[in-house]
NULOTI-257605 format. One record per residue (C-alpha): residue in three letters; z, x, y. Coordinates in nm, 2 decimals. Example, Ala and Ser with C-alpha at 12.3 -4.5 7.8 and 13.67 -1.06 7.14 Angstrom:
<atom aa="Ala" pz="0.78" px="1.23" py="-0.45"/>
<atom aa="Ser" pz="0.71" px="1.37" py="-0.11"/>
% end
This chain:
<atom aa="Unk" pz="0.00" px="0.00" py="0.00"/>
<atom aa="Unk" pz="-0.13" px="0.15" py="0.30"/>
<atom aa="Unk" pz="-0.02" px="0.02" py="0.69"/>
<atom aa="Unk" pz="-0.23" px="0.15" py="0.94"/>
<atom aa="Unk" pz="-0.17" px="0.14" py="1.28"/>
<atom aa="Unk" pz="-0.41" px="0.20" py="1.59"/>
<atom aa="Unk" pz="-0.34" px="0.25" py="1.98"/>
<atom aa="Unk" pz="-0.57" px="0.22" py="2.24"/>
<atom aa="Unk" pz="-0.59" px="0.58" py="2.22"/>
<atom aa="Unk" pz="-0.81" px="0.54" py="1.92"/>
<atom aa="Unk" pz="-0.54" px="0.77" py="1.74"/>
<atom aa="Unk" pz="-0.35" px="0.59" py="1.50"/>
<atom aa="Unk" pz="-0.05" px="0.66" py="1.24"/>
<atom aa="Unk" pz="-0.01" px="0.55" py="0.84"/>
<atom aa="Unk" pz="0.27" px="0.47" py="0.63"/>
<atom aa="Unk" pz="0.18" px="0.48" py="0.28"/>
<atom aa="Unk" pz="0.28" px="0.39" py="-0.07"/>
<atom aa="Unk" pz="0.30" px="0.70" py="-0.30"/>
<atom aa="Unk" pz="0.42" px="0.77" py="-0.65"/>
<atom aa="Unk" pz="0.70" px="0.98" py="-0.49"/>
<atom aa="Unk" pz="0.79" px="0.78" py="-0.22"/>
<atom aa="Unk" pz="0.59" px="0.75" py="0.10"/>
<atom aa="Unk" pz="0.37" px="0.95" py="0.32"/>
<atom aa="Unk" pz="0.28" px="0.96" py="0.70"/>
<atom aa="Unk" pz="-0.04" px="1.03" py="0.82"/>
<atom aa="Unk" pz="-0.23" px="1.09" py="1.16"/>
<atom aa="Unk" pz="0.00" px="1.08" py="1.50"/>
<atom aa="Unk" pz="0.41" px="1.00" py="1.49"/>
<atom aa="Unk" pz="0.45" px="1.02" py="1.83"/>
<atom aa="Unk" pz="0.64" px="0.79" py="2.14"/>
<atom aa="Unk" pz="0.28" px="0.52" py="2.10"/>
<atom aa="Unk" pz="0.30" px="0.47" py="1.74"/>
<atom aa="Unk" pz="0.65" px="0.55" py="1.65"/>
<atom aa="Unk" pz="0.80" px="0.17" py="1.71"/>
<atom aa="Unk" pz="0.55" px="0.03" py="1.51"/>
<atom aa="Unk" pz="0.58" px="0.29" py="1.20"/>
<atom aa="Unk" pz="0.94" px="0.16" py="1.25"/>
<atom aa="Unk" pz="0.82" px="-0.18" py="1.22"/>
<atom aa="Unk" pz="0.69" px="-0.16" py="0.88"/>
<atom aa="Unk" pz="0.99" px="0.08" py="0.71"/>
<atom aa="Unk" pz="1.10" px="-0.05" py="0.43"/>
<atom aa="Unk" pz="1.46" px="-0.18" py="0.36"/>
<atom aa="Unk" pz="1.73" px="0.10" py="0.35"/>
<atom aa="Unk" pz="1.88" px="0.17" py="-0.02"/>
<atom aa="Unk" pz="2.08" px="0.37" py="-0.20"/>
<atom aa="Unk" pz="1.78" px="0.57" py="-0.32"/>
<atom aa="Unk" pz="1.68" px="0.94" py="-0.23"/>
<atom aa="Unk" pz="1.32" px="0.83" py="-0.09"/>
<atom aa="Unk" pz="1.08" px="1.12" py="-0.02"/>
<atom aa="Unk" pz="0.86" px="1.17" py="0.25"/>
<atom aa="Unk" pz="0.54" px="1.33" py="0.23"/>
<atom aa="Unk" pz="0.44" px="1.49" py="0.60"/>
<atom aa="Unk" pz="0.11" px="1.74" py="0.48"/>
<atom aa="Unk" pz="-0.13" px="1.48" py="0.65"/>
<atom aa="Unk" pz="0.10" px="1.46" py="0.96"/>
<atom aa="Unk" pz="-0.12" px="1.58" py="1.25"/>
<atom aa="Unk" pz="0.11" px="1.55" py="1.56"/>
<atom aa="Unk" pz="0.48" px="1.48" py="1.64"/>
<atom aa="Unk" pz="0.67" px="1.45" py="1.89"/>
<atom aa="Unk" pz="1.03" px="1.37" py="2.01"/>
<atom aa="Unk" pz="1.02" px="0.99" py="1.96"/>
<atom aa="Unk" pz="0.86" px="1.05" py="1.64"/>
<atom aa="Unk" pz="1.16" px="1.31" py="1.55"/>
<atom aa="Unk" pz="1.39" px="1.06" py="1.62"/>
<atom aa="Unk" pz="1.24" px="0.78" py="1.41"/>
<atom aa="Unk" pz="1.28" px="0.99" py="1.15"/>
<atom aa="Unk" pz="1.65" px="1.06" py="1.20"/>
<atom aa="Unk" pz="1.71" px="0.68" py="1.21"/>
<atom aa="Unk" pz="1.50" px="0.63" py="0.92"/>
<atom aa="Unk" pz="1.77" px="0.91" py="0.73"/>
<atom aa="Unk" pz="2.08" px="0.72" py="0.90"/>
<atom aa="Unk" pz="1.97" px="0.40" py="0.75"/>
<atom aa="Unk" pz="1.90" px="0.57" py="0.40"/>
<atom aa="Unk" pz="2.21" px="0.75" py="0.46"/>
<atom aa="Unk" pz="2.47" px="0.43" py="0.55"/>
<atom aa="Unk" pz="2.31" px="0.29" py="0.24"/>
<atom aa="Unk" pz="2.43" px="0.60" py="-0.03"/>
<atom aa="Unk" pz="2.05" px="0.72" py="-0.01"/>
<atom aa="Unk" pz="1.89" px="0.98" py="0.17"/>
<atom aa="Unk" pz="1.53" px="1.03" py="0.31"/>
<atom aa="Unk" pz="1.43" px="1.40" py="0.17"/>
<atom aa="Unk" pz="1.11" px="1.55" py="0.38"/>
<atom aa="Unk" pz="0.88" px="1.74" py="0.22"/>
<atom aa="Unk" pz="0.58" px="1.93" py="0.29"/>
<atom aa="Unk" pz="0.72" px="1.95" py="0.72"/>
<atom aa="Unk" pz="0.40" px="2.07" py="0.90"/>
<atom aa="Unk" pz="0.51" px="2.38" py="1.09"/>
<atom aa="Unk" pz="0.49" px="2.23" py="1.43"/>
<atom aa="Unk" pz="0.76" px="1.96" py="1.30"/>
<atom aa="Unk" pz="0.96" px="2.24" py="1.16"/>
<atom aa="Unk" pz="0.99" px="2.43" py="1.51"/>
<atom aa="Unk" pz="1.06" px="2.10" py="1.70"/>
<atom aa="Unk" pz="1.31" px="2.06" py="1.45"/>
<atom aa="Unk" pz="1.51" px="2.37" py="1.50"/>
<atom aa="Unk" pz="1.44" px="2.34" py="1.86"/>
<atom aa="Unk" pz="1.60" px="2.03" py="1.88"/>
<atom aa="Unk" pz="1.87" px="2.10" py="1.57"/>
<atom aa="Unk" pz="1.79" px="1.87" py="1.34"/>
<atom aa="Unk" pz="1.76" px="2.08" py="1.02"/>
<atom aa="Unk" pz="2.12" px="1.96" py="0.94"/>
<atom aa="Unk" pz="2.03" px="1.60" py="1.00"/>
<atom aa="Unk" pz="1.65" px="1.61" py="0.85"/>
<atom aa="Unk" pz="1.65" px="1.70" py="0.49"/>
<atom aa="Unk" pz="1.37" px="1.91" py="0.40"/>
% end
């Protein structure tokens, strides 16, 4: 199940349905990042894993969805476990010290 999303911008952002979990594609950034909340799924007491490889752009709203999306999972008994962080992500991370917030 794939939710895609488009701005006016013509650049859009994905939430997707994998085997493993879920996977975010194209732009998490302040345009986009309230509708990728829209369409997250319930938090659980799951681990759920988030594949970033196809991430092309973040930013700090899209930062912070994701540590809200990890505080849900995390209130829950779950977590939200980040893998494959493209490296700009990774140095707005530690910029912004996340790393002990973020799982990766």
């Amino acid at each position: 199940m794939a939710q895609q999303m488009t701005s006016a911008a013509e650049k859009t952002v994905q939430l997707q349905t994998t085997d493993t979990g879920y996977a975010l594609h194209g732009y998490l950034d302040n345009q986009r990042s309230m509708q990728v909340y829209k369409a997250l799924p319930e938090a659980n007491g799951d681990t759920l894993h988030l594949n970033l490889s196809k991430l092309e752009k973040v930013d700090s709203a899209g930062l912070a969805l994701l540590v809200l999306w990890a505080n849900r999972q995390r209130t829950q008994g779950g977590a939200l476990k980040l893998n494959n962080v493209p490296a700009q992500a990774k140095q707005m991370m530690g910029i912004l010290d996340l790393n002990s917030i973020l799982d990766r």
